[in-house]
PyMOL CGO cylinders between C-alpha atoms (Angstrom):
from pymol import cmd
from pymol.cgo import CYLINDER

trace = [
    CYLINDER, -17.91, 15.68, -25.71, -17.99, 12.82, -23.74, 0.3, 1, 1, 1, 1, 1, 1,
    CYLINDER, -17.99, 12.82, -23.74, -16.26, 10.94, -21.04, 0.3, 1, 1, 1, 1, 1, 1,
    CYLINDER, -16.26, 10.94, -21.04, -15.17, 7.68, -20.37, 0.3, 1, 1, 1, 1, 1, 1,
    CYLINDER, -15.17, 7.68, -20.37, -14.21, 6.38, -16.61, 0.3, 1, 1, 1, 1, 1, 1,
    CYLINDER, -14.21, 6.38, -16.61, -12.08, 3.53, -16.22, 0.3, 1, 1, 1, 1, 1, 1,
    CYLINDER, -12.08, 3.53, -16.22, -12.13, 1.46, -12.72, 0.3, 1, 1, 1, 1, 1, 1,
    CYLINDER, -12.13, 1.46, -12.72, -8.75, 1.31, -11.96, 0.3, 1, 1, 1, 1, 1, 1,
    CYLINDER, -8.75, 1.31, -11.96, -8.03, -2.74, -11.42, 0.3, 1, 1, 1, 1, 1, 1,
    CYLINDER, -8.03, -2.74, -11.42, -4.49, -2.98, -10.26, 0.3, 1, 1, 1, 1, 1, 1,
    CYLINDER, -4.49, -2.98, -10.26, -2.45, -0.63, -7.95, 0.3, 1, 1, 1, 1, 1, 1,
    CYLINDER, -2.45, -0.63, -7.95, 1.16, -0.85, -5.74, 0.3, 1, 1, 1, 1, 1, 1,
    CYLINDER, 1.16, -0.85, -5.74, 2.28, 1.49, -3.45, 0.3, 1, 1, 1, 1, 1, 1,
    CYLINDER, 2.28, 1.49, -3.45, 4.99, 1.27, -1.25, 0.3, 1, 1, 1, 1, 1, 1,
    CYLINDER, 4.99, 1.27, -1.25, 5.48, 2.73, 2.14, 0.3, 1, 1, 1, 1, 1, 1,
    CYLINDER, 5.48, 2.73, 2.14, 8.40, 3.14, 4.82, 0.3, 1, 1, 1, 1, 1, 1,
    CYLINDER, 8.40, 3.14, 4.82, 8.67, 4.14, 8.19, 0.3, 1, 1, 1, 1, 1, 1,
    CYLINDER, 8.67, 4.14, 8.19, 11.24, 3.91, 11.27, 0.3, 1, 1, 1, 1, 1, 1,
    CYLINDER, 11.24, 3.91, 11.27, 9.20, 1.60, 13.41, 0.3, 1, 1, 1, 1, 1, 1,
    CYLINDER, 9.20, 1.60, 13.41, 7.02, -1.75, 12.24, 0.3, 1, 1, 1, 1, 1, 1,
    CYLINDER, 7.02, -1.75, 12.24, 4.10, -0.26, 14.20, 0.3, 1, 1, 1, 1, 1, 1,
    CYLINDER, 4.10, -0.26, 14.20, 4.39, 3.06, 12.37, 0.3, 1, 1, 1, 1, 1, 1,
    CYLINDER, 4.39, 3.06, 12.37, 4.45, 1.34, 8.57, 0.3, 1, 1, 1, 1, 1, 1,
    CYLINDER, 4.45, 1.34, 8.57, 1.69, -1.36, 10.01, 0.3, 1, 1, 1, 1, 1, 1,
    CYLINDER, 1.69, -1.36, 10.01, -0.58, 2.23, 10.89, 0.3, 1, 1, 1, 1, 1, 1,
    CYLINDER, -0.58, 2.23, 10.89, 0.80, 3.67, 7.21, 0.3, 1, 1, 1, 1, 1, 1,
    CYLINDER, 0.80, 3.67, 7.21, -0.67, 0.32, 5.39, 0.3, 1, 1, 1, 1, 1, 1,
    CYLINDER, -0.67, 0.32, 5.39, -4.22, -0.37, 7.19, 0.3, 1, 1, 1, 1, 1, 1,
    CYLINDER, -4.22, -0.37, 7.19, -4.66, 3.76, 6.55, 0.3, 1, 1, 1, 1, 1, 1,
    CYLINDER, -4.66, 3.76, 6.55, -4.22, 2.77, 2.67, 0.3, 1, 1, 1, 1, 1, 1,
    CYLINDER, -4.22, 2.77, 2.67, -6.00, -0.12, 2.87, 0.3, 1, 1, 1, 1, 1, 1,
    CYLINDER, -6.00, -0.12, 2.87, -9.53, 1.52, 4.25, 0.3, 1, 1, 1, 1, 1, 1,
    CYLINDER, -9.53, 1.52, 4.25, -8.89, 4.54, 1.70, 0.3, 1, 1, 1, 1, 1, 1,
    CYLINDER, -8.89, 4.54, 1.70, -8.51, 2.09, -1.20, 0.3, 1, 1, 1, 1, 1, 1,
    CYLINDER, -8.51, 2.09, -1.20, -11.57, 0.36, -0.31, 0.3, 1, 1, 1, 1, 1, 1,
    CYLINDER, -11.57, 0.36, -0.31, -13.30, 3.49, -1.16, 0.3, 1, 1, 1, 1, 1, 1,
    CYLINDER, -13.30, 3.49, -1.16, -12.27, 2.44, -4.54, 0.3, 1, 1, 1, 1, 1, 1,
    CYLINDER, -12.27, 2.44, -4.54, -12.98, -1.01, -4.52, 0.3, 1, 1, 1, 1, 1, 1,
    CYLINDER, -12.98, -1.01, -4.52, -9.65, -2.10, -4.38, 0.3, 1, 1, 1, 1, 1, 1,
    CYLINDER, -9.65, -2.10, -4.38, -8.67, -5.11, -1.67, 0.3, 1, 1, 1, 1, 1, 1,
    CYLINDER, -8.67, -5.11, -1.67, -5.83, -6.09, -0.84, 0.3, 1, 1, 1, 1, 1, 1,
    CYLINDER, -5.83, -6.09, -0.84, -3.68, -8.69, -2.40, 0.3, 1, 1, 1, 1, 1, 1,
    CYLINDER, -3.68, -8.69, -2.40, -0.77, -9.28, -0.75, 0.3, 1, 1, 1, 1, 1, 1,
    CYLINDER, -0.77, -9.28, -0.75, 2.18, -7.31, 1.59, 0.3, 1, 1, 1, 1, 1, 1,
    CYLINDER, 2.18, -7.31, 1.59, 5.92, -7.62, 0.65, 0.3, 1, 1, 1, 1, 1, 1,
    CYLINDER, 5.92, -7.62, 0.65, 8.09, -6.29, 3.72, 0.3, 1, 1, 1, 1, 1, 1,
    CYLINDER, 8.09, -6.29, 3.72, 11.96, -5.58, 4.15, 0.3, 1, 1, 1, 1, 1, 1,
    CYLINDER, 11.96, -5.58, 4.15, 13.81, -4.17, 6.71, 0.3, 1, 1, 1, 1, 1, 1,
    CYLINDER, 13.81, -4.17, 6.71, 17.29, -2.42, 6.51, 0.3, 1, 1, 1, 1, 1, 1,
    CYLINDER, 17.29, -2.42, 6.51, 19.82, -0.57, 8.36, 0.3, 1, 1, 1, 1, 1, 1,
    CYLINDER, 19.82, -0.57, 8.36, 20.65, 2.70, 7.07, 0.3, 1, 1, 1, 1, 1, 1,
    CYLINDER, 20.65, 2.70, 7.07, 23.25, 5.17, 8.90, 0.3, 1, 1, 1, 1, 1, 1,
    CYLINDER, 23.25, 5.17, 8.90, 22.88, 2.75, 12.00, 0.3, 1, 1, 1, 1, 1, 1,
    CYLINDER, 22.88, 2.75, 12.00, 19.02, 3.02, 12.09, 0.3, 1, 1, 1, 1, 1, 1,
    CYLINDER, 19.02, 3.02, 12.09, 16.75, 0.75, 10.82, 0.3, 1, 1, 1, 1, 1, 1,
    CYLINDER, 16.75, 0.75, 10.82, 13.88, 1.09, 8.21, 0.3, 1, 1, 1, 1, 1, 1,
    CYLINDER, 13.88, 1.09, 8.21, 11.13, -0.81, 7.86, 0.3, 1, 1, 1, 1, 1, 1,
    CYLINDER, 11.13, -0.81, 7.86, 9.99, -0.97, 3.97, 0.3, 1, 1, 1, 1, 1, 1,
    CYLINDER, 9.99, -0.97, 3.97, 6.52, -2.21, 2.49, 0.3, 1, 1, 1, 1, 1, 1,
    CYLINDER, 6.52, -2.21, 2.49, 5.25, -2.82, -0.84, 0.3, 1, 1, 1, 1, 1, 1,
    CYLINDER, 5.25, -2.82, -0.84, 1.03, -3.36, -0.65, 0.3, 1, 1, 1, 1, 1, 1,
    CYLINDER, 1.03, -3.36, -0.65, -0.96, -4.57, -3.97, 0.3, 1, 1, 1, 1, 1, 1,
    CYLINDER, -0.96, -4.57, -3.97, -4.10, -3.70, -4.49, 0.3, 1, 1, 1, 1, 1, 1,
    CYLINDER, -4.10, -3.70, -4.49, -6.67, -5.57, -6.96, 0.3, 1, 1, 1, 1, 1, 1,
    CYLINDER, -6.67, -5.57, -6.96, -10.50, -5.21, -7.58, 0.3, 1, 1, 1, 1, 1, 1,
    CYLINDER, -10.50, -5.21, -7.58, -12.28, -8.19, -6.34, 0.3, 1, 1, 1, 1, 1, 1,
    CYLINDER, -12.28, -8.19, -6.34, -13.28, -10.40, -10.01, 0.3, 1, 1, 1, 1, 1, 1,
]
cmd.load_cgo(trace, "trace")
């Protein structure tokens, strides 16, 4: 038996929220627990939209080892 453990290298995770300040809390939460598995951050992409009159703030975070 044996075992083989791969580093993951490359993750995305998206995130919403109902106010900037909540999804901007939401991201730099991620960003400390991915740093537990040396991931850093590589770059934000952030939308906002109105849904039923409110509006939603939307973020997609990428997360790659340092090479």
């Amino acid at each position: 038996m044996s075992f083989k453990l791969d580093l993951i290298k490359d993750k995305i995770e998206f995130f919403e929220a109902p106010t900037v300040e909540e999804l901007e809390k939401k991201v730099n939460e991620q960003i400390e627990n991915n740093q537990a598995l040396l991931l850093r951050l590589h770059s934000v992409s952030h939308q906002t939209a109105v849904v039923d009159g409110r509006m939603i703030y939307s973020a997609a975070v990428h997360f790659k080892t340092e090479s």
